[in-house]
C-alpha positions as CSV (number, residue, x, y, z in Angstrom):
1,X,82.5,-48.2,63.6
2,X,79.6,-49.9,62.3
3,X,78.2,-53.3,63.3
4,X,75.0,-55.0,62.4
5,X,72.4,-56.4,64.9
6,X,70.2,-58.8,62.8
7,X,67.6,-61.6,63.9
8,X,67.2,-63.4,60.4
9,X,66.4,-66.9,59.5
10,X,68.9,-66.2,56.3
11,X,71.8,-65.0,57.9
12,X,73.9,-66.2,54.5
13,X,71.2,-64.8,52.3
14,X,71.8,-61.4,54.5
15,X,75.8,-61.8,54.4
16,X,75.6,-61.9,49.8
17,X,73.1,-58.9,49.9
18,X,75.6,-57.2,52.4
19,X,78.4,-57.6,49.7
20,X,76.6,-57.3,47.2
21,X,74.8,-53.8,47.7
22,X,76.9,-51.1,47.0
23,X,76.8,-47.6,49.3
24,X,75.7,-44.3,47.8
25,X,78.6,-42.1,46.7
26,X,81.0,-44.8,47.4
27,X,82.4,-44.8,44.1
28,X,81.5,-49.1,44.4
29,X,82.4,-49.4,47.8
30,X,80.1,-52.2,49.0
31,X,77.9,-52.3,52.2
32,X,80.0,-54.7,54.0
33,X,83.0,-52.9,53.4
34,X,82.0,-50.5,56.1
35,X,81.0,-53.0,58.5
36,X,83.6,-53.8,61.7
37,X,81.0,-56.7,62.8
38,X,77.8,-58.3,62.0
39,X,75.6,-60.3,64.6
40,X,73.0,-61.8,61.9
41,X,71.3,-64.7,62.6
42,X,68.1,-66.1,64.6
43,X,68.0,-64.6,68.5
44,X,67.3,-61.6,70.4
45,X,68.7,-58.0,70.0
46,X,70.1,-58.0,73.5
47,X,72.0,-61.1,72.3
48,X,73.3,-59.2,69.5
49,X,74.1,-56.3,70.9
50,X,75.7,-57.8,73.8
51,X,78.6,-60.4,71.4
52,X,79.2,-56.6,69.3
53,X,80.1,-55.1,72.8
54,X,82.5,-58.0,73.3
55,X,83.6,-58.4,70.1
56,X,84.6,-55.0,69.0
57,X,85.5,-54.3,72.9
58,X,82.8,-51.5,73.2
59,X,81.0,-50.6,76.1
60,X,77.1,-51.3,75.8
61,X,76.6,-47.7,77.3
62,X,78.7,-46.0,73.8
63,X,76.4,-48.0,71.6
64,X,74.0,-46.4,69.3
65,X,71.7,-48.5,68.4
66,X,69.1,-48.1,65.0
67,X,65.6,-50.1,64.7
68,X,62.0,-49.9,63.4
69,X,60.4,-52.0,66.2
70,X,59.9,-50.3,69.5
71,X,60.1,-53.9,71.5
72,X,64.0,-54.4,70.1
73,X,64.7,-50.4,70.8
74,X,63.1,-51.0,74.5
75,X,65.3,-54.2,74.8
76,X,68.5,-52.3,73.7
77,X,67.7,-49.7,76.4
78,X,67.7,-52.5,78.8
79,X,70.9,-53.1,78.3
80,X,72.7,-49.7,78.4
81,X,72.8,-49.1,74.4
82,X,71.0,-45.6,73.5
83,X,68.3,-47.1,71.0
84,X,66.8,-44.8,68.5
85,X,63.6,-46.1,67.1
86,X,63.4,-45.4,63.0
87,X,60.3,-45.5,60.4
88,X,59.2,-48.4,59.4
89,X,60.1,-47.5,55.9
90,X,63.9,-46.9,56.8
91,X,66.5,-43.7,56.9
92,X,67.9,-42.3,54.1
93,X,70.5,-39.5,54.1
C-alpha cells in the first residue's frame, strides 16, 4: 500500500494535484487512486509517519519510507521506519 507523508502549508492545494495528476501507464488512472492514506499538512515526519502506522494498522518497523532531506529520513529512522534518502530532483522508474 501506498501512503503519503507530507509537511505542506497547502494540504488542499496538494489533495487537487493528487487527483488531478494522472500515473504513467495507468491508462488515466490518477495519483490518488493508488493511495491507502495521506498525512499532508503542516508538522513533522515522525507525526506523519506515526497516524499512517495507526491508521492503515502497520507497524512503524514494515514502513518504507521515501524523502529528499536527510533530517526527515534520520527522523523516520528514529522511529523504526527504514528511510531511504532520494535525489533532490526525484525518482523516476
Amino acid at each position: 500500500r501506498i501512503a503519503i507523508a507530507s509537511c505542506c502549508d497547502e494540504p488542499e492545494w496538494a489533495h487537487e494535484l493528487l487527483r488531478t495528476f494522472e500515473i504513467a501507464g495507468g491508462a488515466g488512472t490518477k495519483m490518488w487512486d493508488c493511495v491507502a492514506h495521506a498525512e499532508i499538512r503542516y508538522g513533522n515526519k515522525q507525526g506523519h509517519l506515526r497516524r499512517i502506522s495507526e491508521k492503515l494498522g502497520v507497524p512503524l518497523r514494515e514502513m518504507v519510507f521515501f524523502d529528499d532531506q536527510s533530517g526527515h529520513c534520520r527522523g523516520a529512522g528514529e522511529i523504526g521506519v527504514v528511510a531511504i534518502q532520494t535525489p533532490h530532483n526525484g525518482v523516476t522508474l
